[in-house]
N, C-alpha and C positions, 0 to 999 in steps of 0.2 A: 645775624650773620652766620654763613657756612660755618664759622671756623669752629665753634662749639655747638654744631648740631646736637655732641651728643649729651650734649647739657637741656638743650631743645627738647630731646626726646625725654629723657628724665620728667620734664614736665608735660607733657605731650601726653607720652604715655599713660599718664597717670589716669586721663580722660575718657581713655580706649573703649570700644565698647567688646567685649569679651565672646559676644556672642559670633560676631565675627572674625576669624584666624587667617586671614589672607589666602591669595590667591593662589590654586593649585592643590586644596587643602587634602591631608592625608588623611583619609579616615582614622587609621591609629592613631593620628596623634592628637588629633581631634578632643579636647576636654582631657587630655592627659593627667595622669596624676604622678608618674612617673618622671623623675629627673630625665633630661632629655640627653640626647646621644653627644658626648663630646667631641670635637673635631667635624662634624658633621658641614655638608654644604649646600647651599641652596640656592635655586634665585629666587632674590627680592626684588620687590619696586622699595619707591619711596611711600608706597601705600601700604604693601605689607608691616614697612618698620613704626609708619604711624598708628599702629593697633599696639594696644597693652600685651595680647599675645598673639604668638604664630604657630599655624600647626603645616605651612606649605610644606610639600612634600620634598625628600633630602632626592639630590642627585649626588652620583659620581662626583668625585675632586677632579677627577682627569677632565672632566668633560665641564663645559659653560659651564659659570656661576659668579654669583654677586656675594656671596656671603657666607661666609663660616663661622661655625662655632668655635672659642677660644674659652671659655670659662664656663661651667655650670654648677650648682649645686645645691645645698636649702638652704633656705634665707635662716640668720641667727634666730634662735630659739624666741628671745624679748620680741623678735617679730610676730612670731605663728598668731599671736592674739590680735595683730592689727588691722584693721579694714583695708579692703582690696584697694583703695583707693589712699591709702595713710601714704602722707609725704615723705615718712618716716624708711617707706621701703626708695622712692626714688635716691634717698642721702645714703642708703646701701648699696644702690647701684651705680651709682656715680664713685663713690670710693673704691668697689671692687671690680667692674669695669674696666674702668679707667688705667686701676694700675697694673692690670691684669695686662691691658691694650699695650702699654708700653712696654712691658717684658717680651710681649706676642711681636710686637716691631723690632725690638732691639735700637727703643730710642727716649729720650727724658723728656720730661712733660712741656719744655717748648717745642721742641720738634714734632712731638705731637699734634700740637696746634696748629702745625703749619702744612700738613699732610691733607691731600685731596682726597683720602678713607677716611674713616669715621666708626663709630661702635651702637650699636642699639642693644638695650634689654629688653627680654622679655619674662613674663610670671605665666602662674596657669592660668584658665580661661577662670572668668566666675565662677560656670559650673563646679570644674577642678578644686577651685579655692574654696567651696560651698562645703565639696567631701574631702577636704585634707591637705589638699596639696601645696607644698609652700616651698618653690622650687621655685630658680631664678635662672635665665642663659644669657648670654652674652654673647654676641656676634660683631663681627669686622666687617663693615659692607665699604662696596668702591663707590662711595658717595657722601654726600650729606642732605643737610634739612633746606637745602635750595638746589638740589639735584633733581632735574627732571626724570633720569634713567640713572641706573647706574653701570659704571665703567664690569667690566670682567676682574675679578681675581686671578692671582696664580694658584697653581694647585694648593701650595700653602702658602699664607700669607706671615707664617714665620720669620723672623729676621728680614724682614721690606724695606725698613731702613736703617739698616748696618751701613757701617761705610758712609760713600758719600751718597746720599738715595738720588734714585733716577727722577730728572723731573716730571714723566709722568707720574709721579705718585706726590708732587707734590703742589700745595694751591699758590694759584695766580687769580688774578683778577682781570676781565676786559669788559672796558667802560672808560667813562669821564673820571668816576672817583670810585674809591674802594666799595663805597656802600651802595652807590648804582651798579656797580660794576659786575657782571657774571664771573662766578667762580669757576675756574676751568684749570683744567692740568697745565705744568707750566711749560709744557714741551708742545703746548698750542700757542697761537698770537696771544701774547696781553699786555697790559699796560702796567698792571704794577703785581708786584710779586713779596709774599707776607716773609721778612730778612728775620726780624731777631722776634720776643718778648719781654716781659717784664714782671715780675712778681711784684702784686700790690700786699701781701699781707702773707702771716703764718695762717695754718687752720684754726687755731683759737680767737684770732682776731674779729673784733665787728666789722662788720660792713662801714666805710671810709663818707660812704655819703656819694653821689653821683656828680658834684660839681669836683672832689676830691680826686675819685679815682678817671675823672676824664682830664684834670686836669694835668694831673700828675703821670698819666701815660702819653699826653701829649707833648709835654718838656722832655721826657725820655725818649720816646720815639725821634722826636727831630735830633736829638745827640746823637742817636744809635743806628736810625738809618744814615746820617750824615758821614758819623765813624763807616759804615759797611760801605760807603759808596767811594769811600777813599778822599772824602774831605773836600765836595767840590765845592765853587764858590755861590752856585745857584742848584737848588733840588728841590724835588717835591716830593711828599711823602705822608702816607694818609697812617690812620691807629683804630684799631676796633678795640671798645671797651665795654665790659658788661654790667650789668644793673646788680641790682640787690637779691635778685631772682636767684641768679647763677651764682651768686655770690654762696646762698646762702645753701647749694648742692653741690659747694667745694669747689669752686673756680676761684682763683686768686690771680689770675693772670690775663694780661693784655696782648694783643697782636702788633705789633710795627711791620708798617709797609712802605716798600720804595718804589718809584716809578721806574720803574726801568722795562723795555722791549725783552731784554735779557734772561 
């Protein structure tokens, strides 16, 4: 599911092949070793974000762009010894990321969930990583990991969802059911639109088991989208819930969704 692409990419990434840095690539930045430029903006695809690293070149904030940098810096020290490939740095990024993303929105971790942006990391190239470098970015793109393109940014994507957020920035679904259904901004047609969450666990918790954690987001979702639709006597309402994968790169949380045009 869109909705935690960037739990997707966490694992995704981790596959990358290094030698490739996506499209448009900078020569400087190219095998960097160097902590990369904060704030910085660029356009991505969904191709560039599926590589382990990026070296496409930055444009202007003012001008087009898909993606910004919001966090960068060197991975914890217990890291520098791990292999380019250690799980151990996706469980780094998914923590620091993530909370990083919701300071950058000005929103808490359901609302997050429910946003048609999303976050990708990146590390140095192989090469990089071969001669030293152990540096991590963090970027905010207008998409996720079932995005064909992605939407445009504002110049910053600072405080996106203060207030009440605009529905294009946030996801819907159009289809028969949530899991066929294309993810789209909800300020387009759709059939159902992702209402509340639910916390399955603390981060010290094991993983609940997969008959558990669908089940038990299923009894909730029917409550909670029924509570948000004002208690009708007939509703439909779908629930994304995630495996042991995601579980175990810090997601503790389910999506509820209501059927509504709205």
């Amino acid at each position: 599911m869109r909705l935690l692409s960037s739990l997707v990419l966490v694992v995704a990434v981790l596959a990358g092949c290094g030698a490739d840095q996506g499209g448009d690539a900078d020569p400087g930045q190219v095998d960097a070793v160097e902590v990369p430029e904060l704030g910085a903006c660029r356009v991505l695809t969904p191709e560039d974000v599926a590589r382990a690293s990026n070296a496409t070149r930055t444009v202007d904030c003012t001008e087009r762009h898909t993606a910004q940098t919001y966090a960068v810096g060197d991975l914890p020290e217990e890291l520098h010894d791990a292999s380019y490939d250690d799980e151990e740095l996706g469980a780094f990024a998914y923590e620091t990321c993530s909370q990083r993303f919701q300071e950058l929105l000005g929103a808490d971790e359901s609302l997050v969930m429910r946003t048609i942006v999303s976050w990708a990391w990146f590390r140095p190239s192989e090469k990089a990583w071969e001669d030293g470098a152990r540096w991590y970015r963090c970027d905010v793109v207008g998409g996720g990991e079932q995005s064909e393109e992605y939407v445009a940014l504002p110049e910053t994507a600072e405080g996106l969802l203060l207030g009440r957020p605009q529905d294009r920035w946030m996801v819907c679904a159009l289809g028969p059911s949530v899991a066929e259904g294309e993810k789209v901004p909800c300020s387009q047609p759709h059939d159902w639109r992702a209402v509340t969450t639910i916390k399955l666990g603390d981060k010290s918790d094991e993983y609940p088991g997969d008959r558990v954690a669908e089940v038990t987001t299923r009894d909730f979702c029917s409550d909670s989208v029924g509570a948000w639709l004002g208690y009708p006597v007939e509703y439909d309402f779908g629930y994304t819930w995630f495996h042991e994968a995601e579980w175990e790169a810090g997601n503790r949380r389910s999506v509820c969704w209501a059927r509504t045009p709205d």
